[in-house]
C-alpha positions in Angstrom: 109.4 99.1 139.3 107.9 100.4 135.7 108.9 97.5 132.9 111.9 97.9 131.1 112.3 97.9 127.5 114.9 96.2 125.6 116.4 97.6 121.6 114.5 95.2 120.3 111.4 95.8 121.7 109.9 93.5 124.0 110.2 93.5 127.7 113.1 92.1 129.9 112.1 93.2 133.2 108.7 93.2 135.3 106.8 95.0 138.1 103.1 93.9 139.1 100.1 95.3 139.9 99.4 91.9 141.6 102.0 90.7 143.2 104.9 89.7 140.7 108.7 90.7 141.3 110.9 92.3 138.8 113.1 89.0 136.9 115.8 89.9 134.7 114.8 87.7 131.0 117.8 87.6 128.6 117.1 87.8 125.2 118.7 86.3 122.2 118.8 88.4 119.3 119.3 84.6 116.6 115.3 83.7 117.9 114.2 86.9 117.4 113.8 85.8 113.8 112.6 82.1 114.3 108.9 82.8 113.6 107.4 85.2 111.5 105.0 86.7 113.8 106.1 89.5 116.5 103.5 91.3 117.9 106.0 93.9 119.2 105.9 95.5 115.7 102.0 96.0 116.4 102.1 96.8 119.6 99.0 99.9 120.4 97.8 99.8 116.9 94.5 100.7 115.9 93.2 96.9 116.6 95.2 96.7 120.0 93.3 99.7 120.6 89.7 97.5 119.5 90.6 94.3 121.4 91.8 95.8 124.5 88.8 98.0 125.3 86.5 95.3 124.8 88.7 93.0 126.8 88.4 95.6 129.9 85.0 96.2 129.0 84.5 92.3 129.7 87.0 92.0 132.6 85.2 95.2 134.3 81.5 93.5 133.3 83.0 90.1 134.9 84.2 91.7 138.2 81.1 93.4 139.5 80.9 89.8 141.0 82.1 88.9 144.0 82.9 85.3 142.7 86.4 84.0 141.2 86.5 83.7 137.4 89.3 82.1 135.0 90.7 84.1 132.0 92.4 82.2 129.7 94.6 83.6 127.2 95.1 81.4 124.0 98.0 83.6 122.5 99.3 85.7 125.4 102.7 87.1 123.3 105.2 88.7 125.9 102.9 90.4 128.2 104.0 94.0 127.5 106.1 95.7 124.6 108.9 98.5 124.1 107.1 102.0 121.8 110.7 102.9 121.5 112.2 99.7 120.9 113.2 98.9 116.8 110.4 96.3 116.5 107.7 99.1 117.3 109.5 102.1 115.5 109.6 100.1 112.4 106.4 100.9 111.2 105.3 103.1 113.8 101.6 101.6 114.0 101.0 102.5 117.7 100.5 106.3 116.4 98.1 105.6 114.6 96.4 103.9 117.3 96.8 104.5 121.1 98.8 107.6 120.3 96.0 109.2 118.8 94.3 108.6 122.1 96.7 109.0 124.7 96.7 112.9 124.9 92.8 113.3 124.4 90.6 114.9 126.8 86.8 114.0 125.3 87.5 110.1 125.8 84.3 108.2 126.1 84.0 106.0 129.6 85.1 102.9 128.2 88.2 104.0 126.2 89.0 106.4 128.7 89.4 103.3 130.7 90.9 101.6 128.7 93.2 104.6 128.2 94.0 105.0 132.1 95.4 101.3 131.6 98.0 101.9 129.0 99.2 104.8 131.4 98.7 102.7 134.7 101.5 100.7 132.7 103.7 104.0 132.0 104.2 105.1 135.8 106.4 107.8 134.2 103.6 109.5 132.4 105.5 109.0 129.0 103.8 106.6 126.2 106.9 104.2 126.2 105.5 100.7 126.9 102.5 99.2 125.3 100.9 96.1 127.8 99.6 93.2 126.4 96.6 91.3 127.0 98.1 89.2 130.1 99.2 92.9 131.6 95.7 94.1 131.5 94.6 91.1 132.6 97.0 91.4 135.9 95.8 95.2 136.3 92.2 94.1 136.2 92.1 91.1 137.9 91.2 90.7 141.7 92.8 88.5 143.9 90.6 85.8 143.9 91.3 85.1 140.6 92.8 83.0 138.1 95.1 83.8 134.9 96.3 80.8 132.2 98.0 82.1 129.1 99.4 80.7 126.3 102.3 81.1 124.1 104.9 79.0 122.4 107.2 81.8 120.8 110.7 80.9 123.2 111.5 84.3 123.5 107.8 85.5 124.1 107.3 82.7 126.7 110.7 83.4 128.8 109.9 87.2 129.3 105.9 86.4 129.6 107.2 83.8 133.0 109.5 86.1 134.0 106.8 88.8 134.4 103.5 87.2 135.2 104.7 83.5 136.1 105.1 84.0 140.1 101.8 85.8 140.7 99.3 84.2 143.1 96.6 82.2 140.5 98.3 83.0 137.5 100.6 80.4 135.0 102.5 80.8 132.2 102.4 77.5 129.4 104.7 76.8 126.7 102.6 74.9 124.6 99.9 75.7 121.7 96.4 77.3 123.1 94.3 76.3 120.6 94.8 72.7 122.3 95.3 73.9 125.7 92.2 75.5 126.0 90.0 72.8 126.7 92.0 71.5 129.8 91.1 74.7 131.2 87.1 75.0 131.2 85.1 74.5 133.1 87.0 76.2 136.0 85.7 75.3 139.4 83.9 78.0 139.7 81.8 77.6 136.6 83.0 81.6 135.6 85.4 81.9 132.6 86.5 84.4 130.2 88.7 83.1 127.4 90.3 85.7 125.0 91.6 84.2 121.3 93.8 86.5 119.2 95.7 84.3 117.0 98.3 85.9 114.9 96.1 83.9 111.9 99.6 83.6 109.9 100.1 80.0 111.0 98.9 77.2 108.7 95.2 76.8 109.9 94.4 79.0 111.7 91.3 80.1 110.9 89.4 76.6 111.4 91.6 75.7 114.7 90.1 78.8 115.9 86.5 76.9 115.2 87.4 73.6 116.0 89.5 75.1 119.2 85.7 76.8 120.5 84.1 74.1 119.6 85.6 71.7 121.9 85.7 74.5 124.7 81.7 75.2 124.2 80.9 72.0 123.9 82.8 71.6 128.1 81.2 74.6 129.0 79.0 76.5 127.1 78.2 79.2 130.0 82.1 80.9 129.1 82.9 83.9 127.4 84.2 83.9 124.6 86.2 86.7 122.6 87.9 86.0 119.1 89.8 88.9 117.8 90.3 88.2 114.0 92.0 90.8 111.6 90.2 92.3 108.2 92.4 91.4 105.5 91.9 90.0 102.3 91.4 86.5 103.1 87.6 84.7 102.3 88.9 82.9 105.6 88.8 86.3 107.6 85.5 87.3 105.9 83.7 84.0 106.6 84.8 83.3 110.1 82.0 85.4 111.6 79.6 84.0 110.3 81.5 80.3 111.4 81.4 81.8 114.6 78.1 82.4 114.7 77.2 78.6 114.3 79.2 77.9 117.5 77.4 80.7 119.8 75.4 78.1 122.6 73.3 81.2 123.1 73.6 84.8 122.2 76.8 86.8 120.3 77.6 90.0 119.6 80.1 90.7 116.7 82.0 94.4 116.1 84.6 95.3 113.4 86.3 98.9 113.6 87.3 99.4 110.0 90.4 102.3 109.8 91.9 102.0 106.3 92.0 100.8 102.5 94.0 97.9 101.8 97.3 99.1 100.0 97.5 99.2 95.8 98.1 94.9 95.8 95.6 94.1 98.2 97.9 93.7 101.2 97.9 95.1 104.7 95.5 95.8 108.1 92.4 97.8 106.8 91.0 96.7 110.7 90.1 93.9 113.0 86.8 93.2 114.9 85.9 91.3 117.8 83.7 88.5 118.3 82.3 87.5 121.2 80.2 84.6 122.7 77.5 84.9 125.6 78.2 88.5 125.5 77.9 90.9 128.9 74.5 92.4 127.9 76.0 95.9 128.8 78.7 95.4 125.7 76.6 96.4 122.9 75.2 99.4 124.3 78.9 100.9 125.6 80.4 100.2 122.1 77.1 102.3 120.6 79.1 104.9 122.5 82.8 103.5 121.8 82.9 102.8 118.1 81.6 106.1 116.6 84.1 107.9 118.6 86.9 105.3 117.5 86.5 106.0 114.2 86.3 109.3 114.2 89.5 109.2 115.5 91.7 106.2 114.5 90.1 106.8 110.7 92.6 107.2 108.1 90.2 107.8 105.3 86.7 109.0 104.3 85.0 106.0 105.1 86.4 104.6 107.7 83.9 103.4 109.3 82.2 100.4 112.3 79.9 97.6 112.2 78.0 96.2 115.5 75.5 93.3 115.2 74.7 91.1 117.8 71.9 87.8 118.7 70.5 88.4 122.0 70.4 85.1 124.4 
């Protein structure tokens, strides 16, 4: 069974890849509008498109090992999201992002992959549903594995346990990630992945992104660790970085897809990057390949344009 949207657009019903049942999750429209942030609104954008690739970039690096690793998701959201739904059709920011891939036929090896996942999640071969980071997580995941996410939203967290909350070696938490975190590394197995995507509108989010890492480095420094963090105009968002950089126990590797100009006040998405700790040392040279090609694409101006820089361990 495919997911199922609701108007609103997040998901009510489940079907897993890895084991979960379909749950019905009833919604109530009043909480819709209790915090600020939805992600359903930017469900497939252009820095979806950014995060997720280099997610399953990591996730495929992480698996060519036969043992288990943890993946823990700081700020899971719902798990998957309606592209038909109000929420998404709002703004419409998932054609400009993985609807400008999903028809392509010259797809480089990594986004095509990433790609094949979006429609893996769209069993009827129409772009309707968008996954989230815990529903590429359960697609690329072995058995063997574990899965921990995150997320307080009431509504979010309901439909997120609903979907992902049965399945073998995964659990679903209602309570902040930026604390959580550190109760969850080191894993037994001393193999971790740990994925941070913050909506950065709560108070503070920027240094309990830092202090967060911190704490989790300083448990177990061997992790990985990926911080996706948008490019607004914030000094907060231009300095963390380099903040990040002071954390990295060994080497980093930082990339930034860059799609748009701010609009005429200053506000809005001009593009997000990606920061990652003890990098796979096969990332840098796939997203030589990846990030030209993405901006070619997802560009929506002359310069549009990418940045890759890295620290080698």
């Amino acid at each position: 069974m495919s997911p199922v949207a609701t108007g609103a657009g997040v998901l009510c019903y489940a079907a897993a890849a890895r084991g979960s049942k379909a749950i019905q999750c009833p919604l109530h429209t009043e909480i819709h509008t209790m915090l600020a942030y939805r992600h359903a609104f930017h469900a497939g954008n252009h820095a979806d498109v950014l995060k997720h690739t280099v997610l399953t970039m990591v996730l495929r690096y992480m698996n060519q090992k036969a043992k288990p690793y943890r993946l823990i998701d700081t700020h899971a959201g719902a798990g998957g999201y309606s592209l038909e739904g109000q929420y998404a059709q709002k703004k419409g920011e998932y054609l400009q992002g993985i609807g400008r891939l999903w028809g392509r036929d010259d797809l480089p090896e990594a986004v095509a992959d990433y790609v094949a996942l979006v429609k893996q999640f769209n069993p009827d071969g129409q772009m309707e549903q968008y996954p989230g980071s815990p529903a590429f997580a359960q697609m690329l995941l072995r058995s063997q594995d574990q899965l921990r996410m995150f997320e307080r939203h009431p509504t979010d967290h309901r439909i997120l346990a609903a979907f992902l909350g049965e399945v073998k070696g995964a659990e679903v938490y209602d309570t902040d990630g930026f604390d959580g975190l550190k109760g969850q590394v080191p894993p037994s197995s001393r193999r971790a992945a740990v994925l941070m995507d913050p909506s950065y509108e709560g108070h503070g989010d920027y240094s309990r992104v830092i202090a967060s890492l911190r704490e989790a480095i300083t448990r177990f420094p061997e992790g990985v660790y990926m911080v996706w963090y948008p490019q607004v105009q914030k000094l907060e968002a231009a300095q963390l970085p380099r903040r990040l950089e002071g954390l990295a126990p060994k080497g980093w590797l930082h990339v930034r897809l860059t799609v748009q100009l701010p609009d005429s006040q200053g506000f809005g998405l001009a593009g997000s990057g990606m920061f990652i700790l003890n990098p796979p040392y096969t990332l840098h040279d796939q997203l030589l390949e990846v990030m030209p090609y993405l901006v070619d694409v997802l560009g929506q101006y002359d310069e549009a344009n990418y940045l890759i820089e890295q620290k080698a361990a």
